[in-house]
N, C-alpha and C positions, 0 to 999 in steps of 0.2 A: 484622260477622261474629260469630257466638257459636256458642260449642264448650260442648260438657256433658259432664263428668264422676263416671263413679261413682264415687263418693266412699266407698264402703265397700268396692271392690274391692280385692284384692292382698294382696299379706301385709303388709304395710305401710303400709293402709288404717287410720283415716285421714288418714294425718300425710303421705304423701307424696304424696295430690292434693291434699292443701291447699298444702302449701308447695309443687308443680309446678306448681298453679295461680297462686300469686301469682308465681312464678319467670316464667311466660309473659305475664302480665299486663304486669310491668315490662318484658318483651325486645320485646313483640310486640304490646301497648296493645290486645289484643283483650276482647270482653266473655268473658265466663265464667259457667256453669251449674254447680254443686255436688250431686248428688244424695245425699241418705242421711242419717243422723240429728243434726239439728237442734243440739241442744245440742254433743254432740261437734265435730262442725263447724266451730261457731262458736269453741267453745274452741279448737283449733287456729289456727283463723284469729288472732288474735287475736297471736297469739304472732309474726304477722311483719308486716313495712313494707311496703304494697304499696297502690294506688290500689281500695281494698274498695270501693266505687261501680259498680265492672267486675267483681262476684262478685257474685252469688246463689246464694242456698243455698234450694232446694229439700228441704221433709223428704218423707221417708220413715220408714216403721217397719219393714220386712223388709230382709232383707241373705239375698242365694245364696250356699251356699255350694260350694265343689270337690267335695265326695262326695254334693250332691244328683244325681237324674239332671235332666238339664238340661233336656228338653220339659216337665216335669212339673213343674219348681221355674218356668221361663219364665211357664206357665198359673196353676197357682196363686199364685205369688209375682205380685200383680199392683202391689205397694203397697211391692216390692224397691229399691234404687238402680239397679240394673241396668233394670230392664223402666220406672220410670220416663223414665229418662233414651231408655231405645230408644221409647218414645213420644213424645216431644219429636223427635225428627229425624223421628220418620215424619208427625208432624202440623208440620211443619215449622216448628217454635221455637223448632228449633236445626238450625245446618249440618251439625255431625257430633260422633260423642263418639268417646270413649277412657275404655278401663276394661283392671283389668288384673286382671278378676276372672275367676269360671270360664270357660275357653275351650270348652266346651260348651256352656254356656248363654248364652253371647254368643253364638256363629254360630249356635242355636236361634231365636234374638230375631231376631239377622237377617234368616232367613228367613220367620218367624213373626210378629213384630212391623213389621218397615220392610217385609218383602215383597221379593222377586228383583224384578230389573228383566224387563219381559217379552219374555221372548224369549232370556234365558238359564236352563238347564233345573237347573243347577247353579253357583251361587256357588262360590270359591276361597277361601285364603288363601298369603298373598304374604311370606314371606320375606325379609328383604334377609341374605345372607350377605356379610361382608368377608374379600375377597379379597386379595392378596402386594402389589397393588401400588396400595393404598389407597381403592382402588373400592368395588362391592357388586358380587353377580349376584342377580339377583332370581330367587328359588326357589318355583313355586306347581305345583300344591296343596303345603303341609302338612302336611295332613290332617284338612282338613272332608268329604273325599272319598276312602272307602275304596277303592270299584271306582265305576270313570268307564269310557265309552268313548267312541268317537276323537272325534269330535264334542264332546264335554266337552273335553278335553287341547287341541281346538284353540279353543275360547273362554277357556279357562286363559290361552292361547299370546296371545291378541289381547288380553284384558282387560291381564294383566300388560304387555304390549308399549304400550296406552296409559299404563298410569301410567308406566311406566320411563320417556315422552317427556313428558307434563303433571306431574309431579309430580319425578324424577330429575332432567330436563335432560338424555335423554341423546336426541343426535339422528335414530342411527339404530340401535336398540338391535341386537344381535346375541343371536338364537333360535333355542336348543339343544333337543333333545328328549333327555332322559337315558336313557341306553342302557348296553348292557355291549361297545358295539364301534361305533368310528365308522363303519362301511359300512353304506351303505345297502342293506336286508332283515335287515339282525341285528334281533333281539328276539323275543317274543311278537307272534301278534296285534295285540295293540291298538296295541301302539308301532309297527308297521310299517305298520297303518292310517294313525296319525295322521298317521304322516310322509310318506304318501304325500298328505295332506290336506292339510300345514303346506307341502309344498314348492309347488304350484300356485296358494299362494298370494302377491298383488304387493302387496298392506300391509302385509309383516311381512318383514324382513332375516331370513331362515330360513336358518342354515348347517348343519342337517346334524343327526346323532344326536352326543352327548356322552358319552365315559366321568367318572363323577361326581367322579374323583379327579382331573380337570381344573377344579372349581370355583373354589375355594382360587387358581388361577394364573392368573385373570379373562381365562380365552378366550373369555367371551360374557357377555351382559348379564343373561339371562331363561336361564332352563332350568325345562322343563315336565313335571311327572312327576304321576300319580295319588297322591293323598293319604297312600296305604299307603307307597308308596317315598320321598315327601317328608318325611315324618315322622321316617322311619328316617334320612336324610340327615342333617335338621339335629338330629337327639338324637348321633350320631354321633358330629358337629363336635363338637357344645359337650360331651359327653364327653371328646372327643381333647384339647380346648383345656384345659378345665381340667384335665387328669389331665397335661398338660404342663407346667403351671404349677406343678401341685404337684408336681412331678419338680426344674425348675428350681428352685424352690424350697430340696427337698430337698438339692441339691447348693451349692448356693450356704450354705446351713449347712452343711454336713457341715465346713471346715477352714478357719481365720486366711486361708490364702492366697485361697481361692474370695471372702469374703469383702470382703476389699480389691479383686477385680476386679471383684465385683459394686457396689461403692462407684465405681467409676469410669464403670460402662456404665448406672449410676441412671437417665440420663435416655432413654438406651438401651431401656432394658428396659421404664419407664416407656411410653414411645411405643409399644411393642411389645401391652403389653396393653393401652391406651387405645384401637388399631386395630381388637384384637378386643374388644373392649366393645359389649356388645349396646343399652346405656343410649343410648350416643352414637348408635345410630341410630330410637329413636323403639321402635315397635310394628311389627305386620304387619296391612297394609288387609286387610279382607273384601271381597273385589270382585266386583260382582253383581247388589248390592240397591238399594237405592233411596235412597241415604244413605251418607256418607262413617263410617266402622266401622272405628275402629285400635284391635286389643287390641296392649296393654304385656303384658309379661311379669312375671307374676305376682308376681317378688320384684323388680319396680320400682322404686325410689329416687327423688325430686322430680328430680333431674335426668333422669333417663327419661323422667318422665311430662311435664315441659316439653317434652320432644322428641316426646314422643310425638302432644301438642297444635299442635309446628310441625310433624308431619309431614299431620295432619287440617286445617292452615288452605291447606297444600300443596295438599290433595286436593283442596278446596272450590277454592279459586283457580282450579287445574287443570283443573276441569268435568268430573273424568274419570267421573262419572257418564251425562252427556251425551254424553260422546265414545263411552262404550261403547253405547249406546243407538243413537248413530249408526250403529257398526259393526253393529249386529243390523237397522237398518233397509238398510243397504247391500247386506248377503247377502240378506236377504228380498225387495230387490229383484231382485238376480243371478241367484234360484233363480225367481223369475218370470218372470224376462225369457228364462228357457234354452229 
């Protein structure tokens, strides 16, 4: 297997897919692709113990960056780390990459460069949010998808719901539709379409519409929402979380006493934000295209970005490429056969 990483993505670029790369190498003895400048690269490299026989470094001379607009940097930028390395998995010469550079111009590439798989009209992005009781719910769209309709929300519903079982382990995931009321006919339009869609369907554990401040206390595995409401979800979270953090924080300084009890619950607390630590779980797949597609989050760390590389050897493993491909052939039958 070989995985390709941009190497100039992130803010952190590029000292943290160099050492995530050799961090994966040693856990996970897979080969490794490097894209982006040549020299720098190698200077890094250099700097760590690692089996370098299992890394290629690929140059590049352009780097995208966040304030380019992204179809226009994807086109032009063709000689970027990012659009090399998205040419490699689509000429298939690598199984899948991770980059944790613009998330514009990656799910541009996406559909631009690897191409949708045929027969879904609209790619997603997949979430994993960690939930009270150590889990994830997997949260898609996002927001590579501003306004969807139902027919989108339910291939959302089905792509997530195969990786959640090839890639998670989980064996029969439980799929929410996010709503502002769990009876069925709350919503708009669209969410009372889908759910009239998602519920008639027999390959997907479909329980029903979700209030989203049920996330967080892992009632379900997958929750399905249009891009706009996804987005806003998970900026939300990770607002709430850190602006929590820096509250405890704040208190646990504020007097001699708070501090001795925060000296005691160390490991306590420790465990607390290690759970919500976004690092510890990898990136968010692009599910859709034709190519395993995990962006890391922008200010990634080598430790993220190794996980971010187990969550794409996950994917590949998984076939969840294949498996969704199955499911479009399945319906294209069902809708022939009616």
């Amino acid at each position: 297997m070989k995985i390709v990483i941009d190497g100039m993505g992130g803010d952190n670029a590029p000292m943290a897919p160099v050492e995530g790369a050799c961090m994966a190498v040693k856990e996970y003895g897979i080969d490794i692709v490097i894209t982006g400048e040549k020299d720098q690269l190698k200077a890094e490299l250099s700097k760590y113990d690692c089996d370098k026989t299992k890394i290629e470094i690929v140059h590049t001379s352009q780097v995208i960056t966040n304030d380019e607009k992204p179809v226009v940097a994807i086109r032009r930028k063709t000689d970027s780390s990012m659009v090399v390395a998205l040419n490699m998995v689509k000429n298939k010469e690598a199984d899948a990459m991770v980059s944790a550079g613009s998330t514009g111009a990656l799910l541009s590439g996406g559909v631009f460069v690897i191409k949708r798989i045929k027969g879904i009209s609209r790619p997603c992005i997949c979430t994993a949010i960690p939930t009270m009781d150590g889990g994830v719910s997997l949260l898609s769209d996002t927001g590579a998808n501003v306004d969807c309709d139902a027919q989108q929300l339910l291939d959302f519903a089905a792509m997530t719901n195969i990786y959640a079982k090839r890639v998670m382990n989980m064996e029969k995931p439980r799929v929410a539709l996010a709503n502002i009321g769990t009876e069925e006919g709350k919503g708009n339009d669209l969410v009372k379409t889908a759910f009239d869609l998602l519920k008639d369907r027999d390959d997907m554990n479909f329980i029903g519409n979700m209030e989203t401040r049920e996330i967080l206390n892992g009632v379900c595995d997958v929750v399905v929402c249009d891009g706009f409401i996804g987005n806003i979800i998970v900026k939300t979270l990770e607002g709430t979380v850190l602006s929590l953090f820096k509250k405890i924080k704040e208190s646990i300084m504020s007097s001699t006493k708070s501090k001795v009890g925060a000296l005691l619950m160390k490991d306590s607390l420790r465990g607390l934000k290690d759970s919500l630590d976004y690092s510890s779980h990898g990136g968010a797949p692009f599910l859709g295209v034709e190519g395993g597609l995990i962006k890391a989050h922008g200010s990634s760390d080598a430790r993220a970005i190794k996980n971010a590389i187990r969550q794409a050897i996950q994917f590949v493993d998984g076939n969840v490429v294949e498996e969704i491909r199955a499911y479009i052939s399945s319906d294209q039958e069902k809708a022939e056969n009616k």
